[in-house]
MIDREN-37823 format. One record per residue (C-alpha): residue in one letter; y, x, z. Coordinates in Angstrom, 2 decimals, always signed. Layout:
PT/type/y/x/z
PT/A/Y/X/Z
...
***
This chain:
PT/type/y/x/z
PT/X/+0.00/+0.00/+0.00
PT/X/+3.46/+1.60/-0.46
PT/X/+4.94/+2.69/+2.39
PT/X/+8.08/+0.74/+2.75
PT/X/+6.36/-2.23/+2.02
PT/X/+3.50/-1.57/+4.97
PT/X/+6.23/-0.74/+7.08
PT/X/+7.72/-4.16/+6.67
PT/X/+3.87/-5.45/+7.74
PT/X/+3.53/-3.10/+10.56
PT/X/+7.12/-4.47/+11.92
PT/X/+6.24/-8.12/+11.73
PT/X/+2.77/-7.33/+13.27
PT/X/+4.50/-5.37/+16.33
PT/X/+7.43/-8.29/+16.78
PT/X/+4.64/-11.10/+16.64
PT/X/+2.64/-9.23/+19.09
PT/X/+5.15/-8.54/+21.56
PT/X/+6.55/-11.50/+21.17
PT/X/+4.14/-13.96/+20.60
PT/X/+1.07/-12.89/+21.99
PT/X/+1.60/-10.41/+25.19
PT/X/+3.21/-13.63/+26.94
PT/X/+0.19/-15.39/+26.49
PT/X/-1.90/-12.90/+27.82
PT/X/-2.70/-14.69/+31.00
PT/X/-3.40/-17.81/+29.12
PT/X/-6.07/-16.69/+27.30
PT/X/-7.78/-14.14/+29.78
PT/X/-8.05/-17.87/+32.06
PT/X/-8.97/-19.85/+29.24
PT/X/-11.52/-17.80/+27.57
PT/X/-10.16/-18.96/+24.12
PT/X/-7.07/-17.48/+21.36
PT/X/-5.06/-20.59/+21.34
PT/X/-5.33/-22.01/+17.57
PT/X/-1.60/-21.61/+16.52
PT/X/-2.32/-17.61/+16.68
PT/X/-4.82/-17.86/+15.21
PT/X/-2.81/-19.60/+11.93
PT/X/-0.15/-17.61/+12.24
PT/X/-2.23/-14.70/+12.30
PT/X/-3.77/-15.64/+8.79
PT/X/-0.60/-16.27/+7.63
PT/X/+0.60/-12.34/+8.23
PT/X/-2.84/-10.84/+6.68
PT/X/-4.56/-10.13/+9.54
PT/X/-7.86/-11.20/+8.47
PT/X/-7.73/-8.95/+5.54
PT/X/-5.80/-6.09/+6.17
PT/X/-8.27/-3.96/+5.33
PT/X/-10.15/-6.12/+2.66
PT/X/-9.33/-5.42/-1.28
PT/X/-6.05/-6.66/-2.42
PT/X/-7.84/-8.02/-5.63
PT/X/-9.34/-10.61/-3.21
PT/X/-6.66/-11.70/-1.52
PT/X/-6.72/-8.38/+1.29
PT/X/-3.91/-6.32/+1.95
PT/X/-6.05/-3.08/+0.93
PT/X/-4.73/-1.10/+3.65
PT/X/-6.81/+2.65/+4.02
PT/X/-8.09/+4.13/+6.79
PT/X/-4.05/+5.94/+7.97
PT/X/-2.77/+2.58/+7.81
PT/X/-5.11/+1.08/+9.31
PT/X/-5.50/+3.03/+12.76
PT/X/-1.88/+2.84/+13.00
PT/X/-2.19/-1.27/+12.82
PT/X/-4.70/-1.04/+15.02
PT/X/-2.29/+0.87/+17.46
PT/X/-0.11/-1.80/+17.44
PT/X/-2.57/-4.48/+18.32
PT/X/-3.81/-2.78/+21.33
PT/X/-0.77/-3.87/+23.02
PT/X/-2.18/-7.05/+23.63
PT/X/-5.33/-8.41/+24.80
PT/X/-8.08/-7.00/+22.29
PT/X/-9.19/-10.72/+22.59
PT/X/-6.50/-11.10/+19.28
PT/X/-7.93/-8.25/+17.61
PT/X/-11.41/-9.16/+17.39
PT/X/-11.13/-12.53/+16.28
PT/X/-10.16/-11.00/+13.05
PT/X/-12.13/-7.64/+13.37
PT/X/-15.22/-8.33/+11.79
PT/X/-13.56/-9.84/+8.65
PT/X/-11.83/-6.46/+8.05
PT/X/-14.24/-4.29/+9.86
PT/X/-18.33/-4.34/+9.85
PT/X/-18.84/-7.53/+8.39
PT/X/-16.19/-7.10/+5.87
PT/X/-17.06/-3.54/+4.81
PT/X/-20.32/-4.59/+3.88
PT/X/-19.21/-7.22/+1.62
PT/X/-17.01/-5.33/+0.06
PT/X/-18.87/-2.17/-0.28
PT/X/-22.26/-3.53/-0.81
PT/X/-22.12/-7.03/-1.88
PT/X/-22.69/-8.29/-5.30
PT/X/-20.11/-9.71/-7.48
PT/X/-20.77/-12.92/-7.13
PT/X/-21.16/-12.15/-3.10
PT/X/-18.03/-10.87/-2.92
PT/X/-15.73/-13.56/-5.01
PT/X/-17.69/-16.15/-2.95
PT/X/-16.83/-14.43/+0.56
PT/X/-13.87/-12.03/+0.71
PT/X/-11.17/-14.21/-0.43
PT/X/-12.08/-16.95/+2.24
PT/X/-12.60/-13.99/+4.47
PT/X/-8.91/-12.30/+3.57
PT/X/-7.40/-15.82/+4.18
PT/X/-9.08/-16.73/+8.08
PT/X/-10.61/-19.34/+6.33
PT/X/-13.87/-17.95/+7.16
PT/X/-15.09/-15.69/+9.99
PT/X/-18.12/-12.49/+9.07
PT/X/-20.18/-11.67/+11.70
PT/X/-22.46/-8.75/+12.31
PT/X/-25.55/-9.70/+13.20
PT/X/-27.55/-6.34/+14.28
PT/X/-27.94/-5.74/+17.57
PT/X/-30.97/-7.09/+19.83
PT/X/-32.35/-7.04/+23.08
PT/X/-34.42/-3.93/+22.50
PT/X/-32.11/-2.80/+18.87
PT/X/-28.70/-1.98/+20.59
PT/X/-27.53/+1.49/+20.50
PT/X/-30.72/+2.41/+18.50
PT/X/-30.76/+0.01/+15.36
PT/X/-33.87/+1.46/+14.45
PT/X/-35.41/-0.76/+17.20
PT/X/-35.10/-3.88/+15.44
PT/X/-37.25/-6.22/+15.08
PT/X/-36.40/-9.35/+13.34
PT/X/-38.09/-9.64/+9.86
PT/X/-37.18/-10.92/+6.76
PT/X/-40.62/-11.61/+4.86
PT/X/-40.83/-12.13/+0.79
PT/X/-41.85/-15.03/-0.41
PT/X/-42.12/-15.45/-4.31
PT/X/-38.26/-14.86/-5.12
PT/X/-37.54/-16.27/-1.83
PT/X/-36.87/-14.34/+1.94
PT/X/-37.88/-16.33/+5.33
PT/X/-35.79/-14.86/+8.22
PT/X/-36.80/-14.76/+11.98
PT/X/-35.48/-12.75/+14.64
PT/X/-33.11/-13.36/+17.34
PT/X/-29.80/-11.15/+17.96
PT/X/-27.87/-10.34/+20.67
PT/X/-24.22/-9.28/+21.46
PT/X/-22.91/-11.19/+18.26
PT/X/-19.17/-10.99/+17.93
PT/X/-17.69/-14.16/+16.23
PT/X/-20.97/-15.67/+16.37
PT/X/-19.56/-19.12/+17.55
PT/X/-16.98/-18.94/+14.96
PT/X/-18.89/-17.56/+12.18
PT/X/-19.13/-18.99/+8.45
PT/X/-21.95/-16.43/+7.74
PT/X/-23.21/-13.93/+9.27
PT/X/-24.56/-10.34/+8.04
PT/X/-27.88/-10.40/+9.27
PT/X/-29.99/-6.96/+9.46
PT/X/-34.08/-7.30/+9.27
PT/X/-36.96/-5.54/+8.11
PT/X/-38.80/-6.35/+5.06
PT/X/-41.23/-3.73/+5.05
PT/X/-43.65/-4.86/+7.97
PT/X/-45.17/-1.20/+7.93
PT/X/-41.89/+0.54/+8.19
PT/X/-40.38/+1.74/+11.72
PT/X/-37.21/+3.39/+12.90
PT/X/-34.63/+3.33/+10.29
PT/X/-36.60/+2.72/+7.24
PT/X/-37.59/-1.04/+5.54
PT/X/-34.44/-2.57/+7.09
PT/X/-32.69/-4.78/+4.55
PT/X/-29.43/-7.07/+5.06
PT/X/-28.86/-10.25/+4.39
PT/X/-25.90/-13.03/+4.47
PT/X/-26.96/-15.90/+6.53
PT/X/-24.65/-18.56/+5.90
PT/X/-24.01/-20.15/+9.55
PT/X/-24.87/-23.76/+8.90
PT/X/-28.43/-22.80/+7.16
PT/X/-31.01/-24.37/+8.20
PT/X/-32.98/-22.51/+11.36
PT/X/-29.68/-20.74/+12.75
PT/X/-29.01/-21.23/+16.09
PT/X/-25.68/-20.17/+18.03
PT/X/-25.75/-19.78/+21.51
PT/X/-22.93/-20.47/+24.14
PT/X/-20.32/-17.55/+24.21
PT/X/-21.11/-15.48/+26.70
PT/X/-19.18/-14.99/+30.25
PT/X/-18.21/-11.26/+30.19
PT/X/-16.62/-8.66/+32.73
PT/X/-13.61/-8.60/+30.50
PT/X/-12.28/-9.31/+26.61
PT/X/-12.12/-13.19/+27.58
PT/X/-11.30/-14.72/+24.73
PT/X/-13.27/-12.03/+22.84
PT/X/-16.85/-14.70/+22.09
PT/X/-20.03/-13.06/+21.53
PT/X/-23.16/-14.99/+21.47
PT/X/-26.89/-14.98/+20.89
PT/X/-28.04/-15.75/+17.18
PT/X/-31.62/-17.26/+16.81
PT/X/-32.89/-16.72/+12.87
PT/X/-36.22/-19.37/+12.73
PT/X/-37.59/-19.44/+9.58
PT/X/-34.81/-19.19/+7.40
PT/X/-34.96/-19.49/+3.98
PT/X/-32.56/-17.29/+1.65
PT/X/-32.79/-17.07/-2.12
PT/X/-33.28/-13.46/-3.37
PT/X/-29.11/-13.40/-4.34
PT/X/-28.75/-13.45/-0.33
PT/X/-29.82/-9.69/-0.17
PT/X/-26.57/-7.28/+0.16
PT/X/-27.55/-4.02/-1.51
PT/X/-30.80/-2.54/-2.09
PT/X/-34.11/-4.21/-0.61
PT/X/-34.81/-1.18/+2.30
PT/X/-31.24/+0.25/+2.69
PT/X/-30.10/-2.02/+5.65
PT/X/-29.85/+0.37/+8.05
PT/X/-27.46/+2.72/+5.48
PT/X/-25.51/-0.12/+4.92
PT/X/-24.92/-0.71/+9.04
PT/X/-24.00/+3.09/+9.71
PT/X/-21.70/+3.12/+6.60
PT/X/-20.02/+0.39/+8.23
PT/X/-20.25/+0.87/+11.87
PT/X/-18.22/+4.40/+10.90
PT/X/-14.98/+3.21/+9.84
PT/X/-15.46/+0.48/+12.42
PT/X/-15.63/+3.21/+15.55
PT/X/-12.40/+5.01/+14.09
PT/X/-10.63/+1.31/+14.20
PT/X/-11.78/+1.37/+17.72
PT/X/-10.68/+4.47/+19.04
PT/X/-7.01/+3.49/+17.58
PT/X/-7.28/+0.58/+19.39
PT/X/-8.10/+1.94/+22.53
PT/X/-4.76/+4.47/+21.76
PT/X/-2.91/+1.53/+21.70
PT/X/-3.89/-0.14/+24.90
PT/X/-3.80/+3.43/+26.86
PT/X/-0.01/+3.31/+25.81
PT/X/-0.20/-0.21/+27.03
PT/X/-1.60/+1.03/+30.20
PT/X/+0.89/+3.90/+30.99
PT/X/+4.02/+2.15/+30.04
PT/X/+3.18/-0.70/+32.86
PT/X/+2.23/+2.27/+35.18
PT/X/+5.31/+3.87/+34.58
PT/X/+7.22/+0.71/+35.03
PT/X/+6.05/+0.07/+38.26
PT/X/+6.00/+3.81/+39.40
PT/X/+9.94/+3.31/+38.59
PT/X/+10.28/+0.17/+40.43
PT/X/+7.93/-0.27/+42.98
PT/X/+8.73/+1.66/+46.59
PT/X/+6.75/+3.07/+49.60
PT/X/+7.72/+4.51/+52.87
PT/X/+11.59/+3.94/+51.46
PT/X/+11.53/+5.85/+48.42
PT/X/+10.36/+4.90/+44.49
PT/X/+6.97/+5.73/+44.31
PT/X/+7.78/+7.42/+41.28
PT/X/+9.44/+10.66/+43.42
PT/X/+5.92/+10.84/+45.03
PT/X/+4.55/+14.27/+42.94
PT/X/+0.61/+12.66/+42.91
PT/X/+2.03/+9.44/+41.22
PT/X/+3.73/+11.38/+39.10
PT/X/+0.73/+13.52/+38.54
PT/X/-1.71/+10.21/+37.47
PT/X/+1.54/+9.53/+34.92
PT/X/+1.75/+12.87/+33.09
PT/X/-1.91/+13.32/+32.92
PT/X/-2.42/+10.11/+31.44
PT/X/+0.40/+10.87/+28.56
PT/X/-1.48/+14.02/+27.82
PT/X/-4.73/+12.42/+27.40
PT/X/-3.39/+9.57/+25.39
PT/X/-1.24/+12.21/+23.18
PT/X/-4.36/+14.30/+22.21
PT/X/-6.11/+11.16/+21.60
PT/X/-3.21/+9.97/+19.41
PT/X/-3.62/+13.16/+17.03
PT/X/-7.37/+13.37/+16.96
PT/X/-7.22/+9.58/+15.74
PT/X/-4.56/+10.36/+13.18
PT/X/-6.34/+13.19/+12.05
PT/X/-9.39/+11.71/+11.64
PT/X/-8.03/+8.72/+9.49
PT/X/-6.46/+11.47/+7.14
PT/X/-10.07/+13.04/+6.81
PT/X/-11.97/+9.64/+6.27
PT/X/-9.13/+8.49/+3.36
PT/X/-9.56/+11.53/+1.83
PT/X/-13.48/+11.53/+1.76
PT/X/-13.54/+14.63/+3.74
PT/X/-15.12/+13.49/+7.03
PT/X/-16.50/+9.78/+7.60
PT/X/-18.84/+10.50/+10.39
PT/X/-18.08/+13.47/+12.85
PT/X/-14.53/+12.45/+13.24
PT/X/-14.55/+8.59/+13.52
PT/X/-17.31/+9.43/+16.28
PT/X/-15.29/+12.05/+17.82
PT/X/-12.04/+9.95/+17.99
PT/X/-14.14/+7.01/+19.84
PT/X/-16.26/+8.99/+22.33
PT/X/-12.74/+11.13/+23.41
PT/X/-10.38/+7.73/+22.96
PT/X/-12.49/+5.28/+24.67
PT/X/-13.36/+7.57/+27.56
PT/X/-9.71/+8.43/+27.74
PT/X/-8.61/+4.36/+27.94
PT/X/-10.86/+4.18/+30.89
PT/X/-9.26/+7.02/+32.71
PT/X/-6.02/+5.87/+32.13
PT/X/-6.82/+2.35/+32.37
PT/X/-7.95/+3.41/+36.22
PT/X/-4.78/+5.26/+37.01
PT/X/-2.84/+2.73/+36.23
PT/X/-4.56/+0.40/+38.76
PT/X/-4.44/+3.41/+41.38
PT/X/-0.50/+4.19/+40.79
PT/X/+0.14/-0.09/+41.57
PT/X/-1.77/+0.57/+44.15
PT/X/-3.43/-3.01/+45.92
PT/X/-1.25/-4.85/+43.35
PT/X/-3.21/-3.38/+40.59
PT/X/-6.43/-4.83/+41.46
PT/X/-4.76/-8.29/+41.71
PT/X/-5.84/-10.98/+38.64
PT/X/-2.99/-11.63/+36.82
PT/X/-1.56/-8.05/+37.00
PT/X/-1.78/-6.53/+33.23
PT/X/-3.45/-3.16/+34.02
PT/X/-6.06/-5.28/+36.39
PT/X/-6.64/-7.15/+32.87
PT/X/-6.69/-3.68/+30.74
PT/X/-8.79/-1.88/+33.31
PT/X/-11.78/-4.79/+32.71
PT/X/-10.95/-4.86/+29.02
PT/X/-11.08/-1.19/+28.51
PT/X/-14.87/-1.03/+29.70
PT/X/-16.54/-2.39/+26.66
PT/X/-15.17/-0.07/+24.83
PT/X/-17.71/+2.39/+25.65
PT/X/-20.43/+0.51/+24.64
PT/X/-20.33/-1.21/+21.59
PT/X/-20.57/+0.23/+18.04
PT/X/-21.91/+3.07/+19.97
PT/X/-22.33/+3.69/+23.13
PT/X/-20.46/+7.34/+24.37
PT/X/-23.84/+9.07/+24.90
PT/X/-24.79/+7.70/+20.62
PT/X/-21.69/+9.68/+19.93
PT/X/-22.45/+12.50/+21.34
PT/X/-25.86/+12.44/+19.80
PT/X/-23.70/+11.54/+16.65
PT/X/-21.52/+14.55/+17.05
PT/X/-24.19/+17.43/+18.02
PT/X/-26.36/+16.32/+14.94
PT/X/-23.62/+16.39/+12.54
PT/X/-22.24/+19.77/+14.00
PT/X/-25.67/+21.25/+13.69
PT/X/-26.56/+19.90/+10.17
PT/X/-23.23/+21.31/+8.98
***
């Protein structure tokens, strides 16, 4: 996109986010649910396909634009963010990247709009950090696949239109090999959606478990080549940890400019807390962290865009910058002190938010397995 013209979307994006969203926070941490004006006016800015291909309706933004989007959304609840994440991000990606012709003019357009949500459908109750695990199956039938399995974890799922569906159609085949994907249009017959679930934090954030019985897909259902599933998800789930790790940038700088607030504001024993040298220690160590995870996600999104590095630095960026959001997620709580374990309090909020992080699309100990095996291929 040219650049004066994604600075004009990157200045709406921040002024309906500050504006628009941060004072409704509380509201939708209580209620569980992003109120449905948001949502529209969310479609209405691109949001749901900011990263999807301008010839379908996207805004086409790469990888550098993106992460610094994604900045400016983690200044809110990352409730917002993921009810359009999966259209741009894992769901999305495989459309786009994989999909068919046909698969693609049918979804992204509907996708880029918000007039239909993607969801990921690969993790399971014994398939979560380790895809290879899985073991839903997709069986041929003449020119026909029946689908069974049940998933876990699903992002979206209640809200989903279709669903990206990972299974393996080689019955002999383990690990990685014989997985396929598939998209599972939500209303087929033999899906099942179960009740959002009630999470430590990212209310408003609805995952869900998926229940595939017997489902019957035509051939034209398969994304990509019959076997290649599990390329597909790690092709995807790469750009999607880079997104994260700006994200979790953007909610650390969340995090610290509430702490600082406070540490300006708030007093003890007569004095601002703020002339206390330990609070001002938990401030400055927290702006270093969040600066060197600032440049390591820049620098990675320059790599990725240029086809230089899609795997050792997106998992690099999200082991350091969703490790760092936790640590200054917890200072933050420390410097308010008693008030910062309060409900209600933002960094209370961010410091329950900010633990997910850590775990999904990876957990920190797949990145560093990630990392190490790249660093000794290469």
């Amino acid at each position: 996109m040219d650049a004066e013209l994604f600075g004009q979307v990157l200045g709406a994006v921040r002024e309906f986010v500050r504006k628009e969203v941060v004072p409704r926070e509380a509201e939708i941490d209580e209620r569980d649910e992003i109120p449905a004006e948001i949502r529209e006016k969310a479609a209405g800015l691109g949001l749901f396909g900011w990263a999807l291909p301008e010839e379908y309706g996207g805004l086409g933004l790469g990888m550098a634009e993106d992460v610094r989007l994604a900045i400016e959304l983690g200044h809110t609840t990352p409730a917002f963010r993921s009810l359009f994440g999966t259209n741009n991000g894992i769901a999305g990606q495989a459309i786009v990247h994989y999909g068919t012709p046909d698969q693609r003019t049918r979804w992204l357009p509907r996708l880029a709009a918000g007039q239909a949500i993607a969801s990921f459908a690969l993790t399971e109750a014994e398939a979560g950090s380790d895809p290879g695990g899985l073991t839903s199956r997709a069986v041929r039938d003449g020119d026909r696949y029946r689908l069974s399995g049940t998933k876990r974890f699903i992002t979206n799922a209640p809200l989903a239109e279709v669903f990206v569906a990972f299974a393996r159609t080689d019955p002999e085949s383990t690990g990685s090999r014989g997985i396929s994907a598939f998209l599972v249009p939500a209303g087929a017959a033999g899906v099942t959606v179960g009740p959002h679930d009630a999470k430590m934090g990212q209310a408003g954030a609805w995952t869900s478990e998926v229940v595939f019985d017997d489902v019957e897909l035509s051939a034209d259902a398969l994304v990509g080549e019959e076997g290649k599933g599990f390329g597909i998800a790690m092709a995807s789930l790469a750009r999607g940890r880079l997104h994260i790790a700006a994200l979790c940038v953007g909610m650390a700088e969340r995090a610290l400019a509430e702490a600082v607030e406070y540490a300006r504001t708030a007093r003890q024993g007569g004095r601002v807390i703020g002339e206390y040298q330990l609070v001002q220690a938990l401030l400055a160590e927290s702006h270093a962290e969040l600066a060197a995870g600032r440049a390591m996600v820049h620098e990675a999104a320059a790599k990725y865009d240029s086809g230089e590095d899609r795997k050792l630095g997106p998992s690099s960026a999200k082991l350091f910058c969703t490790e760092m959001l936790g640590r200054v997620a917890d200072r933050a709580v420390q410097v308010h002190g008693g008030m910062g374990y309060v409900r209600g309090v933002t960094v209370e909020r961010i410091y329950r938010d900010a633990r997910l992080f850590r775990i999904y699309e990876g957990t920190s100990e797949i990145q560093k397995l990630v990392i190490a095996r790249q660093l000794l291929k290469d």
